[in-house]
C-alpha positions as CSV (number, residue, x, y, z in Angstrom):
1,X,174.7,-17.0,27.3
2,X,171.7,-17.4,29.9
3,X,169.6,-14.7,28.4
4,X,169.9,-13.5,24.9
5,X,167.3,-10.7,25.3
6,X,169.7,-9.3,27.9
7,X,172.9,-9.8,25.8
8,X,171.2,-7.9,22.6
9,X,170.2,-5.1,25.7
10,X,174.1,-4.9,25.9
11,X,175.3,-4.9,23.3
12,X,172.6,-2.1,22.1
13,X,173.9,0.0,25.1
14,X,177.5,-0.6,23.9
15,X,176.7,0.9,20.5
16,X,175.5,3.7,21.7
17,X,178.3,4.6,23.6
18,X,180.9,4.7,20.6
19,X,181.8,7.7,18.9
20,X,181.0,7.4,15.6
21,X,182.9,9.8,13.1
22,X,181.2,13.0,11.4
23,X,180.5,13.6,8.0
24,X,182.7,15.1,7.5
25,X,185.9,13.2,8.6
26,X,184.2,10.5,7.2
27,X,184.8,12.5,3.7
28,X,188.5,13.1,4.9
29,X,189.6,10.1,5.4
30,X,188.2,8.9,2.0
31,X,189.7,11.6,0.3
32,X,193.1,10.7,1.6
33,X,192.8,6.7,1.1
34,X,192.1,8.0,-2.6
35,X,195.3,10.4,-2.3
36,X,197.5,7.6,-0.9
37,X,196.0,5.3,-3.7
38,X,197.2,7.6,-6.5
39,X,200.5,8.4,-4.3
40,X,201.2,4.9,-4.4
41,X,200.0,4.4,-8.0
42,X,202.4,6.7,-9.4
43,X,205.8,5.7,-7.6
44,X,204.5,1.9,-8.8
45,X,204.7,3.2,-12.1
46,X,207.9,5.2,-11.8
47,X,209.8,1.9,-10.1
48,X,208.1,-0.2,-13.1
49,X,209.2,2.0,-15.5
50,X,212.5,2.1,-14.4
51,X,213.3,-1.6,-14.0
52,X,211.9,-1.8,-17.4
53,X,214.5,1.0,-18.5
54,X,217.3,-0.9,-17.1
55,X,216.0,-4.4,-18.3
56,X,215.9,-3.4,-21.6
57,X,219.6,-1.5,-21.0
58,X,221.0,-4.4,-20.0
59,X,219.4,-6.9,-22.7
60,X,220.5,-4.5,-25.6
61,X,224.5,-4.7,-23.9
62,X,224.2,-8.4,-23.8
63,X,223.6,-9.0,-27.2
């Protein structure tokens, strides 16, 4: 790194060459992480509620 001024030129040029996402995608893609969040939520509480079930199914046939 010879010249810094030149390398902050770069990388300046770089940035301006990426396509950075709309508004509105940028609203998309939140609203599905927050779908795939409760998505994932609920069949977590489905599969915990369920092991529970049998838990408790098997410790009542065991005593």
């Amino acid at each position: 790194m010879r010249n810094p001024i030149k390398f902050i030129q770069e990388v300046k040029q770089e940035a301006f060459k990426v396509t950075w996402p709309t508004g509105k995608e940028t609203v998309q893609g939140a609203l599905m992480v927050f779908a795939m969040a409760v998505v994932m939520s609920l069949f977590f509480l489905l599969v915990d509620q369920f092991l529970k079930f049998l838990l408790d199914l098997f410790l009542r046939i065991s005593i």
